[in-house]
Structures are given as structure tokens and as C-alpha cells.
VMD Tcl script that draws the C-alpha trace (Angstrom):
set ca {
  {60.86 135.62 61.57}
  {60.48 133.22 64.46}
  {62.83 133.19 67.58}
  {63.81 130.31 69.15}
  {64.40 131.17 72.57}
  {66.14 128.53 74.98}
  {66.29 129.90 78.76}
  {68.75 128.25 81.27}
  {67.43 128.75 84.57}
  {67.83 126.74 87.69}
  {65.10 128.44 89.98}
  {61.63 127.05 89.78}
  {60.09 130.49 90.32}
  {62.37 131.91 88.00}
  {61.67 129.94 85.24}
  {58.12 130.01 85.32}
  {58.78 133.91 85.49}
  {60.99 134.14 82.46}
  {58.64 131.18 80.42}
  {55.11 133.30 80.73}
  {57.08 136.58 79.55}
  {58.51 135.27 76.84}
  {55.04 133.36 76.28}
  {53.84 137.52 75.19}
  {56.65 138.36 72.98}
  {55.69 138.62 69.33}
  {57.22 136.04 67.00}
  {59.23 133.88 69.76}
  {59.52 130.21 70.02}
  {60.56 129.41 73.53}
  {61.47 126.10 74.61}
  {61.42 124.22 78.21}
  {63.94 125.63 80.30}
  {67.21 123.87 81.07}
  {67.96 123.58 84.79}
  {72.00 123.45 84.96}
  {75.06 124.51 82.94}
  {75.74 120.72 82.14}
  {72.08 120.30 80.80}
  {72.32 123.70 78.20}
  {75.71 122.52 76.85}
  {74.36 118.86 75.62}
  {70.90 120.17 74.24}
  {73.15 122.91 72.21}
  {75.66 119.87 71.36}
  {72.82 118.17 70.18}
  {70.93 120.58 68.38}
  {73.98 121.43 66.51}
  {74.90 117.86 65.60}
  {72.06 117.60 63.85}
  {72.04 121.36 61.90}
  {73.01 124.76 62.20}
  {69.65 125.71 61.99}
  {68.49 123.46 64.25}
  {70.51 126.09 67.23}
  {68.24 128.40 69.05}
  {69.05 132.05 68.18}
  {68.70 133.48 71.75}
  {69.99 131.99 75.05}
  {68.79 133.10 78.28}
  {71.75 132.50 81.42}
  {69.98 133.28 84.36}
  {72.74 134.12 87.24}
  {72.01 131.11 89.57}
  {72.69 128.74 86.93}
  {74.90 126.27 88.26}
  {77.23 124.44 88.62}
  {79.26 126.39 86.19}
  {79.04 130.10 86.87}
  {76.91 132.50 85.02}
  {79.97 133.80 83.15}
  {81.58 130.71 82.80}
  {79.13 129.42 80.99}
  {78.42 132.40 78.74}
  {81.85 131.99 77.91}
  {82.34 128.71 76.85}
  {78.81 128.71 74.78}
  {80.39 131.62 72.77}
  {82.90 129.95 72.11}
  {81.26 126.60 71.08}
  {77.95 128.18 69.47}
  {79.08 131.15 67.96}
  {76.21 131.54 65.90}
  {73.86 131.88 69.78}
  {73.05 134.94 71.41}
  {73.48 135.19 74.69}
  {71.77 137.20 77.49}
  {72.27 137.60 80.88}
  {69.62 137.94 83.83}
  {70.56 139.25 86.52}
  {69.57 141.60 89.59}
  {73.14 143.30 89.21}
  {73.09 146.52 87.29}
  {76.72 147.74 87.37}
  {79.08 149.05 85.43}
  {81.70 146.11 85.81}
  {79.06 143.26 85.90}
  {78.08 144.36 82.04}
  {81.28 144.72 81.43}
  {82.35 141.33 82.28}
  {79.06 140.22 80.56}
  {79.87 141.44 77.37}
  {83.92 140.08 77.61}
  {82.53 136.67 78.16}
  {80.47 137.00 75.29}
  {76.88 138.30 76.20}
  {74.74 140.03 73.68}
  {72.77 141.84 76.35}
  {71.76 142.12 80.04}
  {68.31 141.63 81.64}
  {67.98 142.92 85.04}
  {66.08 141.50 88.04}
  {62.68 142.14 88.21}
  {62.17 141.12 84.65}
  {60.35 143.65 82.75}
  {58.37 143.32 79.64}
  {59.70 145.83 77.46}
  {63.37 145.34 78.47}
  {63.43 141.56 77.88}
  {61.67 141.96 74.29}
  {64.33 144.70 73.40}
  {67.31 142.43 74.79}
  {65.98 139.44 73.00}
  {65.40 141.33 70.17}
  {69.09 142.36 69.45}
  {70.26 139.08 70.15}
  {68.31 137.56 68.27}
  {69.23 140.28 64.85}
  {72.84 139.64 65.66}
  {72.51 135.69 65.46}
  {70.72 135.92 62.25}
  {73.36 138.13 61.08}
  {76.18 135.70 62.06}
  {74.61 132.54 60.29}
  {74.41 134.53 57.14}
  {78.07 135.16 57.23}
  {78.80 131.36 58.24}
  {76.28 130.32 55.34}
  {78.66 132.24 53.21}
  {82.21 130.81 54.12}
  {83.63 127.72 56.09}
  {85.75 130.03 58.68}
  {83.39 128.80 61.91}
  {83.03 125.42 62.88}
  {80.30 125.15 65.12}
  {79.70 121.07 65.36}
  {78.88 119.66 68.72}
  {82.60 119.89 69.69}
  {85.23 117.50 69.80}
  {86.81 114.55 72.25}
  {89.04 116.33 74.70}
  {91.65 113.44 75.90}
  {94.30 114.30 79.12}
  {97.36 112.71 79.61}
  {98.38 112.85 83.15}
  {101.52 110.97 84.52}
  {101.76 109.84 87.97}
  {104.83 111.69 88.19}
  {107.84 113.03 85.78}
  {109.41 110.21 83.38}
  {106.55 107.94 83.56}
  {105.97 108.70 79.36}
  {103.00 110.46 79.35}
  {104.49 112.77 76.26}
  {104.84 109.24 74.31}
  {101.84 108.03 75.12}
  {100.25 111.64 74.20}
  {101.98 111.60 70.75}
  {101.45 108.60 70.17}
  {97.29 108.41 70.78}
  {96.95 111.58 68.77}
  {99.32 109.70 66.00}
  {96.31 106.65 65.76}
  {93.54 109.25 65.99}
  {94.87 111.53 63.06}
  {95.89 108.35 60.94}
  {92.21 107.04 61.20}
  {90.61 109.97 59.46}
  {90.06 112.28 62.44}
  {91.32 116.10 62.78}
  {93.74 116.25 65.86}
  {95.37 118.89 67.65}
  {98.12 117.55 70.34}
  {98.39 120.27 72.91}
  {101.60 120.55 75.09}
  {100.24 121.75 78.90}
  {103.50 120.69 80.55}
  {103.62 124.34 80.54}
  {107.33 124.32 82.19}
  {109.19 121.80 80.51}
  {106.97 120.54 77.66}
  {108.94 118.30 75.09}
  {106.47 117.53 72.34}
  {108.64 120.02 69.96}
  {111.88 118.22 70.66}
  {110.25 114.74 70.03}
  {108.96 115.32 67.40}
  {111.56 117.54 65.60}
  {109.93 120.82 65.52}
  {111.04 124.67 65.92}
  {108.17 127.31 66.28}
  {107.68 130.65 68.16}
  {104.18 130.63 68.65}
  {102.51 129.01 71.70}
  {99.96 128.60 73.92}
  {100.70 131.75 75.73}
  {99.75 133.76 72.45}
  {96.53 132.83 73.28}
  {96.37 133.15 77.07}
  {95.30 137.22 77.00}
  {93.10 136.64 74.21}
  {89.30 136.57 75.15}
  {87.75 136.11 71.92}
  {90.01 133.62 70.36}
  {88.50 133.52 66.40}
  {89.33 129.97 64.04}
  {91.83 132.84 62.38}
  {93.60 133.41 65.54}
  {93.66 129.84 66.76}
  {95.22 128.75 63.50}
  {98.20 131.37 64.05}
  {99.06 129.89 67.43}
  {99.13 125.97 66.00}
  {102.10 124.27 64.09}
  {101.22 121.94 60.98}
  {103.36 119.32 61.98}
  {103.95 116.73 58.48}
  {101.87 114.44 60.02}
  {98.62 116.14 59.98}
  {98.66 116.98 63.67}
  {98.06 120.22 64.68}
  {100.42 121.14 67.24}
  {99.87 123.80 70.25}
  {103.34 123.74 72.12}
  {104.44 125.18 75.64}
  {106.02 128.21 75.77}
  {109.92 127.68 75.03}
  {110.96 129.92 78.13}
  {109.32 127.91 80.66}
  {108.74 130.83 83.49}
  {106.09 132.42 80.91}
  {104.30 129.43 81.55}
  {102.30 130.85 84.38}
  {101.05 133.33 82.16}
  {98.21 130.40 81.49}
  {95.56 130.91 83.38}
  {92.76 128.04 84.52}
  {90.40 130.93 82.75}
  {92.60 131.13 79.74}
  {92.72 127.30 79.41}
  {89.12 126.81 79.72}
  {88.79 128.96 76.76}
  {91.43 127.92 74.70}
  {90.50 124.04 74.96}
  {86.71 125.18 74.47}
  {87.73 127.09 71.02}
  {89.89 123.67 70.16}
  {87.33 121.71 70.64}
  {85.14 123.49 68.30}
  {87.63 122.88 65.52}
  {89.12 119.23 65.45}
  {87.21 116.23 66.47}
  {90.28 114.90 68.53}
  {92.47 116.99 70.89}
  {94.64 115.19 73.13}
  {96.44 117.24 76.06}
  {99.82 116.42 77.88}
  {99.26 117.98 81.37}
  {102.93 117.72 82.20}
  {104.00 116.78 85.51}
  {103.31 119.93 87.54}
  {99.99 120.97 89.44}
  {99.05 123.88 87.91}
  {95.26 126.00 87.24}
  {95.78 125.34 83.42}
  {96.08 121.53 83.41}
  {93.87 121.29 86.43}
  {90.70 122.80 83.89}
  {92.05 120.66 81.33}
  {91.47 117.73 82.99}
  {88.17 118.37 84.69}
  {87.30 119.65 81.41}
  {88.15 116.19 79.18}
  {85.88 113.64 77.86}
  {88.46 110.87 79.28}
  {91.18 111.68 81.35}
  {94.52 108.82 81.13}
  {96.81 108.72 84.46}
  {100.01 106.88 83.18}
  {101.89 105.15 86.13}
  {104.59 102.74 86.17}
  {104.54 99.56 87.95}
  {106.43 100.46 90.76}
  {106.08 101.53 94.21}
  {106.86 105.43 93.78}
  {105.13 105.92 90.87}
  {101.70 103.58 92.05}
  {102.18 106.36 95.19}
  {102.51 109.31 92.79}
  {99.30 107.95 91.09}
  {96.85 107.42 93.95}
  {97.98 110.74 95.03}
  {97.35 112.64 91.98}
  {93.65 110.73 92.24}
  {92.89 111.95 95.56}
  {94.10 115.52 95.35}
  {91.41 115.73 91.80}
  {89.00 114.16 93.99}
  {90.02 116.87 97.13}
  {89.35 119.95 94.73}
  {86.58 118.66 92.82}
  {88.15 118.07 89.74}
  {87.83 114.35 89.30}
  {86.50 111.38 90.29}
  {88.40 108.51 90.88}
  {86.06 106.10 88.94}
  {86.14 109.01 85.75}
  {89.42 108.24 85.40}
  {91.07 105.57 83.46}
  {94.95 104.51 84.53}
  {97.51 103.28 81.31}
  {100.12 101.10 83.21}
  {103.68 101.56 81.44}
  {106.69 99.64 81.07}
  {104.58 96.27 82.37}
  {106.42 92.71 82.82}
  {105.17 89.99 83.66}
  {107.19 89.40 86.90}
  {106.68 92.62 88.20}
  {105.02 92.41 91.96}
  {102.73 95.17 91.09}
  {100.37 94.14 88.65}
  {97.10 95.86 87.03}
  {94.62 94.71 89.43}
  {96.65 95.80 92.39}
  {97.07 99.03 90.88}
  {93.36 99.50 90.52}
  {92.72 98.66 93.70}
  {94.82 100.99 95.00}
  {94.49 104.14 93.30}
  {90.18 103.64 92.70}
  {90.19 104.24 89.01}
  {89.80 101.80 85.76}
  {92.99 100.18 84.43}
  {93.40 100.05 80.67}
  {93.08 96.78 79.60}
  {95.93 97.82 77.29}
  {98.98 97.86 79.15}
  {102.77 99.40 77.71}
  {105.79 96.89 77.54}
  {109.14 97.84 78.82}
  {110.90 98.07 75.96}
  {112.55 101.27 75.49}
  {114.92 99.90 73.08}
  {112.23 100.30 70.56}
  {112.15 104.25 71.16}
  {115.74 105.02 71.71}
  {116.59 105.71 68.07}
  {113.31 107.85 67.40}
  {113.57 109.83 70.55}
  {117.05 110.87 70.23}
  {116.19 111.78 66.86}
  {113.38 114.04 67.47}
  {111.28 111.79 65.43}
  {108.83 109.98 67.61}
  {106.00 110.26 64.86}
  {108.09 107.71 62.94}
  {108.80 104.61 65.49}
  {108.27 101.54 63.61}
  {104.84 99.86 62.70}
  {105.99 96.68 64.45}
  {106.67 98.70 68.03}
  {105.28 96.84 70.89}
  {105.24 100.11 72.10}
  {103.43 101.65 69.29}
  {101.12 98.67 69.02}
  {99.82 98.48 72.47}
  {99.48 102.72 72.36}
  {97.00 102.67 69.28}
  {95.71 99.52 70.37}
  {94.87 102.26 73.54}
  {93.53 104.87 71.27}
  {90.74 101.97 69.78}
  {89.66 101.20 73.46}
  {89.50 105.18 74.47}
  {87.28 105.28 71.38}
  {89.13 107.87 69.59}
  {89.85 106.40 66.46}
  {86.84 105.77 63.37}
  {86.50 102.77 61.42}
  {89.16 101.19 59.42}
  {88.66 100.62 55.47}
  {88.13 97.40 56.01}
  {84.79 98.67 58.30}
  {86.24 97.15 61.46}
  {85.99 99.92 64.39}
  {89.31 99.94 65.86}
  {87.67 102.24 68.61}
  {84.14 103.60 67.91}
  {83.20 107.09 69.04}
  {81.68 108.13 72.05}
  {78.64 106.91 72.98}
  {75.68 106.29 74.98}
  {75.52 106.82 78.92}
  {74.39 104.35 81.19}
  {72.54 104.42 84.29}
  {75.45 105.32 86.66}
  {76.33 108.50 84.69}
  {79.21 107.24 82.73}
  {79.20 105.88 79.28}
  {80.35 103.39 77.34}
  {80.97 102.97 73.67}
  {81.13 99.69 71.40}
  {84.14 98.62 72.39}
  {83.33 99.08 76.25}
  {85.64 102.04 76.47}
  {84.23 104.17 79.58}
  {84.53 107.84 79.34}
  {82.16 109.79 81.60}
  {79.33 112.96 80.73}
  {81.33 116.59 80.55}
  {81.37 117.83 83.62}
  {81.73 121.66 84.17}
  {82.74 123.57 87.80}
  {83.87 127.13 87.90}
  {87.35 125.16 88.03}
  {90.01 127.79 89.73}
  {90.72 124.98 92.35}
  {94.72 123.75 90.92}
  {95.25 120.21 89.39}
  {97.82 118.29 88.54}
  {100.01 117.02 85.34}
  {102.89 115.08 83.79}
  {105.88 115.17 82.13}
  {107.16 113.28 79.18}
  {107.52 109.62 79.55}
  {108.65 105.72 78.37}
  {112.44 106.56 79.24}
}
mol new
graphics top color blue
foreach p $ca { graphics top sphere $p radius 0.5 }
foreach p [lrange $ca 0 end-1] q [lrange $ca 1 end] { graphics top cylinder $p $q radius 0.2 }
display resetview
């Protein structure tokens, strides 16, 4: 049986090392080495968009990969190719470096200088194991192990601003055009999703923090099958367990979410914390929701800078949803661009809270009226975000993501601008929001 053999090294030297040894093994395939972390995650997207098979059974991390860490990125290809072997190269030997190896998801170690005989043993094993997992996932539809889907953030400039609405309210239009959607509740302190939309359930994202291999069977323990079709992951009830999330633990359990529905959108809340903060750089398209007002407009270039300060996000990555907009308001749209750097949503929320009252204080947000200006210019949001699939009718209300263009973001059919995944070892702290349109 052939091996397909895809090495991830960053070093020239290196790779030309690992490429003429791997050249000698019996029965390998290898390809042309991938020089970065962001470069091995889109080939594997891509190879697995097309097949299963199409996947290379062995991956080769070399240590110096950047800009996600060695580990890191181990990690989160376990997670979203579980069907890949991965190996490690590296010219530590110990005890704890394997073992951190193997919790993040390695099949093996290779140390530094390569040799012959240990790298064909290595790849080897990894290479048995894989074959051994895509048996079991020809057998059974447990795994998903697509490209991965759309990660959306909802961050509000500061508490009240209705991030949680417009959270609930995007993943409403995604579900309702054919996509799988899991809404996540990050406002890991005083998260609300469950009270808007009428729902009472023990399990939360804190069952999952201490897990490091978090399985579909696991995952699906820890979500709530709201009536809608959402699947929700809510905040921890007692809001001081909340700091049991970790940035690490978020990283995975966003990577394992994304590897089962095609849409998850993420309230961040509206505290700075390590979880949100690798939400956010982690997302496809990250939404800061302001007001048009002169504290909130300050919350939101604020919240822009400090992601910019810590290397989360750029300014010009991120798109801005202005809320509770009038006409005769001094601060308008373009003066809110200009000041906080980012893209405003041509979509912008009317103030008219009157619309939510009833549904809100009912707990049943997921059933605001059709005719809601509210609701209308939200899902009207979701088509520009490109998060939505085409209507019956064959109109795209959204389109998917799409192609990049020459300055590194992308845009899809509708225009929508998203930017390329992005991934940093991420323990710098970023921010949030809280719940929103009151």
C-alpha cells in the first residue's frame, strides 16, 4: 500500500533533509513540503473537501513550524483530520516533550538528526493506524471530517449593545437556510442565550474544558437540541466556573465544532478573557456590534486596538454591525468606520426594541415575528456575512465563502469580506460582549 506522506516544515535545509529520506522509504508518496501552519491546514481543508481518500495518511510537524506552535498545530489537525497521522520532529528527546506530543495528538516522535531507520518505523505506525481509522469511518457516520465549518464571533463594543440578539438571531437565518448550526455562549460569566431562548440544561462548555480528546460522542453530550434545530453550547450557569475555560481548551473545543456543523456562531460576551480572545482570532469573520453613540463608538475602537495590540486581529479583518441606527443620530456609519478602522455592515439594526420586548421577556427570542425590522435587517446580515445557502427559489441570500483576493482577504458573491484563517499560539487575552438590543 502506498503512503502519502505530507511534511510541514518551515526550514529550507530541513525540508530538503526530511524530502530525500523519505525519497528511500519503500512504498511512500511524499508530497512538496508546506512551509507554515496556515499553509498545512488549507491543503488538508482542501484535500478533504474533495474526498476522504484524497487526505494524506502521514503528517510530518517539524518543530519550527510556525506561526502556530508545533503542538498547536498537532492539536488542532487531530482534531479536524482525524483520519491523519501525525508525527513530530524534533531535536527534544524527553520524557515530557513525548508526552505532550502524544496529548496533542501525535502518532510518533522523530528526533533531530533524522535517521533512516527511525523515520521509516515512525512513519510506518502512523501510517497502519490511519488506515485503521478510515476503515472504521468507512463503516459508520460517527466522524465528520469535511474541510470544517464557518466560525462567526459576535463581539459587542461593550455590555447591552445586543450582541446575544444579534448572535441568535444570525445562527436563526443560517439554520433556517439548510445549514447545521451550533450557537455557542462564550460570555462565559453572564451568558444569556439559555434565558432568551427558554432553555434549562446542566451541561456546558466547561464539560468540555479538561477534555483533550473531545470525540463527536462527547461533543454531542455537552450541546442542547434546542426545537429549532440549533445546537446549543451554553456558559456555565455558576458564572465563577467560567475561568475554568482555557484559551487552550477553546481552541480545541471550537476546532472539534467546526468539524461537525457547517455554521457555528460564538457570543464572546462582554469580558476580555483567553477563551473568547482564541475564539475570535480563530473565526472566519469576526462582527463588533456598537451602538451609535459616543461610549459605545469608544468601547468599539478600543476593543479594535487592544486585538490589534496582542495580535489577535486586524482592524481591517473585522467587520462592525451598527445597532439601534436612526437617521438623526450624529454618529453615522461612515464616521464610525473611520474611527474604529474596520468595515461597517452595510446592514445596519433599527432602534426598535418594541419589536423584541414581548419575545425577550418571554424567553422566546427564536420566535420574534417575520415582519421584525429587527429580524429583517439581522438575516438580511447573515446573507451579506455569507452564511446562509441558496433559497428554493435559487436566489443566494448569502453565498458561502469564497475566493481570496490579492490583499489576503476574500470576498464572496455577494461582496461579503471575511479574511484567510489565521492561526497564532493565541494565549495573549481578548475581548467579548454581552447580550444586546435592550
Amino acid at each position: 500500500m502506498t503512503t502519502r506522506i505530507l511534511p510541514a516544515v518551515g526550514d529550507l535545509d530541513a525540508a530538503r533533509s526530511v524530502t530525500t529520506l523519505l525519497s528511500q522509504l519503500p512504498d511512500a508518496e511524499p508530497a512538496t513540503p508546506v512551509g507554515d501552519s496556515t499553509q498545512l491546514i488549507d491543503t488538508l481543508a482542501r484535500l478533504a473537501g474533495e474526498a476522504l481518500d484524497e487526505l494524506p495518511e502521514v503528517v510530518l510537524v517539524h518543530e519550527r513550524i510556525g506561526p502556530v506552535p508545533a503542538l498547536e498545530l498537532i492539536r488542532e489537525v487531530s482534531l479536524r483530520f482525524p483520519s491523519v497521522g501525525v508525527v513530530l520532529i524534533t531535536a527534544d528527546a524527553s520524557p515530557s516533550l513525548f508526552a505532550n506530543a502524544m496529548d496533542s495528538g501525535a502518532r510518533g516522535l522523530v528526533t533531530l538528526p533524522l535517521s533512516y531507520e527511525e523515520l521509516a518505523n515512525r512513519v510506518q505506525a502512523a501510517a497502519q493506524w490511519s488506515a485503521g481509522v478510515r476503515r472504521h469511518l468507512s463503516s459508520g457516520n460517527d466522524v465528520f471530517t469535511g474541510p470544517g465549518g464557518t466560525v462567526v464571533t459576535v463581539t459587542g463594543a461593550k455590555g447591552g449593545v445586543g450582541a446575544t440578539v444579534t448572535a441568535i438571531q444570525l445562527a436563526l437565518a443560517a439554520q433556517a437556510s439548510g445549514n447545521t448550526v451550533a450557537l455557542v455562549d462564550m460570555d462565559l460569566q453572564t451568558g444569556d442565550i439559555a434565558s432568551f431562548l427558554d432553555v434549562q440544561f446542566r451541561r456546558s462548555l466547561v464539560d468540555l474544558a479538561m477534555i483533550t480528546d473531545i470525540s463527536p460522542r462527547v461533543l454531542s453530550d455537552a450541546v442542547f437540541s434546542h426545537s429549532t434545530g440549533l445546537a446549543l453550547l451554553l456558559a456555565p450557569g455558576e458564572g465563577e466556573r467560567g475561568e475554568e475555560v482555557s484559551d487552550r481548551s477553546a481552541r480545541q473545543i471550537v476546532s472539534a465544532l467546526r468539524t461537525r456543523y457547517e455554521i457555528v456562531v460564538i457570543d464572546c460576551g462582554g469580558q476580555m478573557n483567553g477563551a473568547n480572545a482564541a475564539a475570535v482570532e480563530m473565526a472566519d469573520v469576526a462582527l463588533l456590534v456598537t451602538t451609535p453613540d459616543v461610549v459605545a463608538v469608544r468601547g468599539a475602537k478600543r476593543v479594535v486596538r487592544m486585538w490589534e495590540r496582542l495580535q489577535i486581529r486586524k482592524a481591517e479583518e473585522t467587520v462592525t454591525l451598527v445597532n439601534r441606527f436612526t437617521r438623526n443620530t450624529e454618529i453615522q456609519p461612515p464616521l464610525i468606520q473611520k474611527i474604529t478602522g474596520t468595515r461597517v455592515a452595510s446592514a445596519a439594526v433599527p432602534a426598535n426594541f418594541k419589536e423584541l420586548q414581548a419575545s425577550i421577556d418571554s424567553g422566546r427570542l427564536h420566535e420574534l415575528d417575520a415582519k421584525s425590522t429587527v429580524k429583517q435587517a439581522l438575516w438580511g446580515l447573515a446573507g451579506e456575512l455569507g452564511i446562509v445557502k441558496e433559497s428554493a427559489t435559487g436566489k443566494k441570500s448569502g453565498g458561502a465563502l469564497a475566493k481570496r483576493n490579492s490583499g489576503g482577504a476574500f470576498k464572496n458573491d455577494r461582496g461579503s469580506i471575511g479574511r484567510p484563517r489565521r492561526r497564532r499560539d493565541g494565549s495573549g487575552r481578548g475581548p467579548g460582549d454581552s447580550e444586546g438590543t435592550r
